[in-house]
N, C-alpha and C positions, 0 to 999 in steps of 0.2 A: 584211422583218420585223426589227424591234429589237429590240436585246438591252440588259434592264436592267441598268445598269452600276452597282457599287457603291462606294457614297462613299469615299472613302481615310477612313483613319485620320488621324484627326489627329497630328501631330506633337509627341510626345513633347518635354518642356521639360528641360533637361538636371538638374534637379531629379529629374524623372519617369524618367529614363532612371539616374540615379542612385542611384535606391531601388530598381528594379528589381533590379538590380546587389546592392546591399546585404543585399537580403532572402532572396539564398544565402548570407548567412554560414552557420554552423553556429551551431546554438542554445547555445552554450556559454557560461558565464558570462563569459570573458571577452572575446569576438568582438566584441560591439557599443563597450566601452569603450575597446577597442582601436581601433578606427572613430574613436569618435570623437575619439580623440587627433589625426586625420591634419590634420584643420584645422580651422575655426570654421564651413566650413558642412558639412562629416560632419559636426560635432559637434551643431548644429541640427537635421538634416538625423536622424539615429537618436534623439535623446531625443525628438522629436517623438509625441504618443500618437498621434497616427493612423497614424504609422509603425509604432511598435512593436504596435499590435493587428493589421498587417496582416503581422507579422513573425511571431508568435505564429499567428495563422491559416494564415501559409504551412508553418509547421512541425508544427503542432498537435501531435503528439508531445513535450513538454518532455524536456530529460534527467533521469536518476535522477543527484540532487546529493550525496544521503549515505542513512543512515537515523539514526532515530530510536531509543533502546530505550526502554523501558518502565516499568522497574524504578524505582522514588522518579521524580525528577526527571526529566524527559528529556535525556538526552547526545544528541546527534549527533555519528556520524561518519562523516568527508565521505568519498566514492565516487568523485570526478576528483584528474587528476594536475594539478598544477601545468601552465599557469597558471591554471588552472578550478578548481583546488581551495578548496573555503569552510572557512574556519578554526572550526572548534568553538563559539568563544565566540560568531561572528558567530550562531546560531540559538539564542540559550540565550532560555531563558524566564522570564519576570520577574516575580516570585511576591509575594503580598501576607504579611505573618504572619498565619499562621496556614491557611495555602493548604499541603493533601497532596492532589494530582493523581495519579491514576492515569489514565497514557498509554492511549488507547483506540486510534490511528493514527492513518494519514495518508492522504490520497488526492483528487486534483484541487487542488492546490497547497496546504491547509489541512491541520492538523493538529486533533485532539479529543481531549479530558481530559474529563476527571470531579471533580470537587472534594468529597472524600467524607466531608469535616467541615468544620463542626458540619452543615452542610445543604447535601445536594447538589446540586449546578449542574453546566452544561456548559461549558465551556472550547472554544469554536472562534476558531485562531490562524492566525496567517498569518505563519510565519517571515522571508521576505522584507520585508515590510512592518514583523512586529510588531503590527499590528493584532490587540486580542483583544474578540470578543463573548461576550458571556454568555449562558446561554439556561437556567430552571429548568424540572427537572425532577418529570414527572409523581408527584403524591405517593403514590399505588398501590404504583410503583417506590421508594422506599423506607418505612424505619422498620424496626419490631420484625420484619414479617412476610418481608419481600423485599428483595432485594441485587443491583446491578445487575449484570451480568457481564458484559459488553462491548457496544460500541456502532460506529456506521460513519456517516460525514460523507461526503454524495455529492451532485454537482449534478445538479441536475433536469430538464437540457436535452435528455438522451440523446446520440447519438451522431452524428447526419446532419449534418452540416458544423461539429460543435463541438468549439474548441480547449479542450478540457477543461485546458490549462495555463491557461486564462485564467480561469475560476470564476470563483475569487475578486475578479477586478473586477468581474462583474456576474454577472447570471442569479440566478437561486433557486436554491435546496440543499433537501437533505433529511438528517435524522440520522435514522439506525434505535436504536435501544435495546434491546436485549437483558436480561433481569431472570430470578431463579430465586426460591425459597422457600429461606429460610436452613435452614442444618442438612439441611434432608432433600433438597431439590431435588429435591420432587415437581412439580414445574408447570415450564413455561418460558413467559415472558410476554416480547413485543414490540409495539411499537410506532413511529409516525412520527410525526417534526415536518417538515411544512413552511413554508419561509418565504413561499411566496404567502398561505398565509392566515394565519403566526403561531400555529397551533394543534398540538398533537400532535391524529394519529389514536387509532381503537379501540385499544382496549388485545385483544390477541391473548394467547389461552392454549390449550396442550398439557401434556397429563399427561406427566410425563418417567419413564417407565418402563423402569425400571431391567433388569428383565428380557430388553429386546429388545437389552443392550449386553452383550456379550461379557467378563466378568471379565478382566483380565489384569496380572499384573505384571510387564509387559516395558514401563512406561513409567518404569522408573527413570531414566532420561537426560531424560525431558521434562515437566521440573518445572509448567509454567506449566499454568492448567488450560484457558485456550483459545491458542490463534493467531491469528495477524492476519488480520482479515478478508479474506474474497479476492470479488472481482467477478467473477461470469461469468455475461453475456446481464443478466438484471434481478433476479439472485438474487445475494443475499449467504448466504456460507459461512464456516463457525468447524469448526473442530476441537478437540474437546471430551473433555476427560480428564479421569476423577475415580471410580477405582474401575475403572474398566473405560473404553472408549470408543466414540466416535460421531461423526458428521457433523452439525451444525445445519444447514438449509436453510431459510431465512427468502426465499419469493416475495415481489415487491417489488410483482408485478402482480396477483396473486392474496390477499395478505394472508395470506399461509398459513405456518404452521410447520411444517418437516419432521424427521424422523431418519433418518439413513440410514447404516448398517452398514458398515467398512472392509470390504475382503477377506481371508477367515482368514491369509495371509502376514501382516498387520498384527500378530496374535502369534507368527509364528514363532520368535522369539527374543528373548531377556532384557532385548537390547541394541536390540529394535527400535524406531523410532520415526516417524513419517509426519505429513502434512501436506498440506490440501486446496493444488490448482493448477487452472490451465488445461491441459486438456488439448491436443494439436498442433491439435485444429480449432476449439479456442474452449470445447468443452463443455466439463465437469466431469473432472475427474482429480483423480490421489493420488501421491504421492512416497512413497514406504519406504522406509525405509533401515534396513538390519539388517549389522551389523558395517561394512564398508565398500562395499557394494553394495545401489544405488539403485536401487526396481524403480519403472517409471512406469504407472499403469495409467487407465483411461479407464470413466466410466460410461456404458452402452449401454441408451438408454431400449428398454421390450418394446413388444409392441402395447398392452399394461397397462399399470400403471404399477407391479405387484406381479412380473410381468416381468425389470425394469431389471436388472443386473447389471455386476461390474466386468470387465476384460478387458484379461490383462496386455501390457502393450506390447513397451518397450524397456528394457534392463538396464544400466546403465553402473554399472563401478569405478571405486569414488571412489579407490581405494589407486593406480590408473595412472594417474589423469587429473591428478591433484593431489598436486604435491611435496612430499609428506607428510615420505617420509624415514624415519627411524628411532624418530625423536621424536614424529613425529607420527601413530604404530601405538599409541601405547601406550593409548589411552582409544579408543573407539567415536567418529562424526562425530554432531553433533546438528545439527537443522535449526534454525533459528533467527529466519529471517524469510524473505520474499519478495514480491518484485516482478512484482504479475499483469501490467501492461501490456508487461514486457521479456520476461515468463518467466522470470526471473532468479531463483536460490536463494541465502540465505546456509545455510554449511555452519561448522559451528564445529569443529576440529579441536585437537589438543594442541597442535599447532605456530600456529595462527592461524586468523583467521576467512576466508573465499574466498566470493567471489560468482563464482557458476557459473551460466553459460548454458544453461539445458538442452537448448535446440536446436540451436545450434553448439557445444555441448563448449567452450565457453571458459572461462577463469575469470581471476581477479585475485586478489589479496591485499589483504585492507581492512587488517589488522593483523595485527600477529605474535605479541599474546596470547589464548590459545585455552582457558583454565582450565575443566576440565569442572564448577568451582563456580561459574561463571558461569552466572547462569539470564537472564539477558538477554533480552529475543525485541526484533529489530529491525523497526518499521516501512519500507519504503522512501517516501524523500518526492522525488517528482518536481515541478520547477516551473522557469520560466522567470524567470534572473536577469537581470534587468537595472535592477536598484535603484530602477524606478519612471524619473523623467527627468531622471534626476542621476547620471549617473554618478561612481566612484569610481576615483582613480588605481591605475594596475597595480600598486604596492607590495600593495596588499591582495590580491592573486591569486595574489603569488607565494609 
């Protein structure tokens, strides 16, 4: 009896055996240009696009490069140390007269704006590139009647073998938009644009009743009236303040808009302030923070759906974990942005701002001014630098 014998492998060309090699760098900004300083065929050899999409797929994860705030214009500020570190100016955005952009976020390498005079447009930007599209928005959503209130820029690929740092060079997106009724914010309206067919969806409306939100004025510290949107499974979530507060849950699969109620701790006190997250296994969670102690909690769907319920986790102090110091007691922490794919929190502090991990307890120091008059909220913008297939000399990294 014979045994079927299988073909060898072909023999790797020392090209092929070289990228192999290559494609454990670490996805850092400055790994690959570093490469390709070493000679003329690295240098070939990584600017190459079929390298680097295959560099981008090995990683699929990009790092978190800085964030975004909000407020007027978007500032960035960068998140890696030197040599990795991108300087401020390098993402600054390049405005027409007569362009006021409200920052909507960031997420899958692109960033979205609003352009909210004389007539509103969308702003989808691609900081590394610079590339900016335009897209107009639904006229429902604005005028005398409606006022848009936040929106979310996401690729449409889903998750099964896609390097979501790559987007932006290919695949479809989708924008979610978010809209309310001015002055009374009886209604919440949403809707979708896709780019396979170039159209926005239904226009989606909820009575926004007031009644099922908890009055409170313990949000003196969290001026802004949403947060940055957060991803988790196929649903986008906002945390929503204005009088009292609430959860938006906008199904991306169902079309559906939701509300849903913090946990009474979310008023326990004057100084408290929260903020939707991922929870440790992926679902929904909440961050509190009330004086200097972060409670994390988790929603637990019922056999209903009238059931669900929160369910407090874990408690960490922020006053041990973070060299506050003496100076940095004297105001309450505010939460201020965060990073769904790292679980990453920024915490705003008298002494500075800190990106804390909320799984490992780690954290950093982004900057050392923390002004509790800073109303800021910082987007996280993750994306793979590598300047397209040119790189730049390491003077720029350091």
């Amino acid at each position: 009896m014979s045994r079927l014998r299988r073909s060898p492998a072909p023999p790797m060309d020392d090209d092929d055996l070289l990228g192999e090699i290559l494609l454990r760098l670490p996805p850092q900004p400055s790994a690959l240009p570093r490469a390709s300083l070493v000679c003329k065929r690295w240098r070939r050899l990584v600017a190459d696009p079929a390298f680097l999409r295959r560099f981008r797929a090995h990683h699929r994860r990009p790092p978190v490069l800085g964030f975004f705030s909000t407020l007027g214009n978007p500032t960035f500020t960068p998140a890696l140390d030197p040599p990795d570190r991108i300087p401020s100016a390098r993402f600054s955005l390049r405005l027409e007269e007569g362009d006021h952009f409200q920052f909507l976020g960031c997420r899958h390498g692109r960033a979205l704006a609003v352009n909210t005079h004389p007539r509103p447009f969308l702003l989808l930007w691609d900081p590394v590139t610079g590339d900016q599209t335009r897209l107009a928005v639904p006229p429902e959503l604005y005028g005398d009647g409606t006022v848009i209130l936040t929106g979310a820029l996401l690729c449409s690929a889903g998750d099964q073998g896609h390097a979501h740092g790559d987007c932006r060079r290919s695949g479809h997106f989708q924008v979610a938009l978010i809209a309310t009724v001015k002055r009374s914010h009886s209604h919440l309206f949403a809707t979708v644009y896709s780019s396979a067919t170039s159209e926005w969806g239904e226009i989606i409306s909820m009575p926004f009743i007031h009644s099922r939100i908890k009055p409170s004025t313990a949000m003196k510290y969290f001026q802004p009236v949403l947060t940055p949107t957060i991803l988790i499974g196929n649903s986008l979530y906002w945390s929503y303040v204005l009088g009292g507060a609430c959860i938006i849950e906008f199904d991306l699969d169902t079309q559906r808009l939701a509300l849903i109620e913090p946990p009474p701790d979310a008023y326990a006190h004057d100084d408290t302030v929260f903020a939707v997250m991922p929870a440790e296994d992926g679902g929904l969670g909440l961050i509190v923070v009330s004086g200097f102690r972060a409670q994390l909690w988790k929603w637990e769907a019922g056999v209903r759906h009238d059931d669900a319920t929160w369910v407090l986790g874990r408690i960490v102090e922020l006053d041990k974990l973070l060299p506050l110091g003496a100076a940095g007691k004297r105001k309450p922490v505010a939460l201020v942005g965060f990073d769904e794919e790292n679980n990453v929190t920024l915490v705003r502090t008298s002494c500075g701002i800190f990106m804390v991990h909320l799984q490992s307890m780690t954290f950093k120091r982004l900057c050392n001014s923390g002004s509790a008059r800073d109303i800021h909220i910082y987007n996280a913008f993750s994306s793979f630098y590598d300047a397209g297939t040119c790189f730049e000399p390491l003077t720029f990294y350091r």
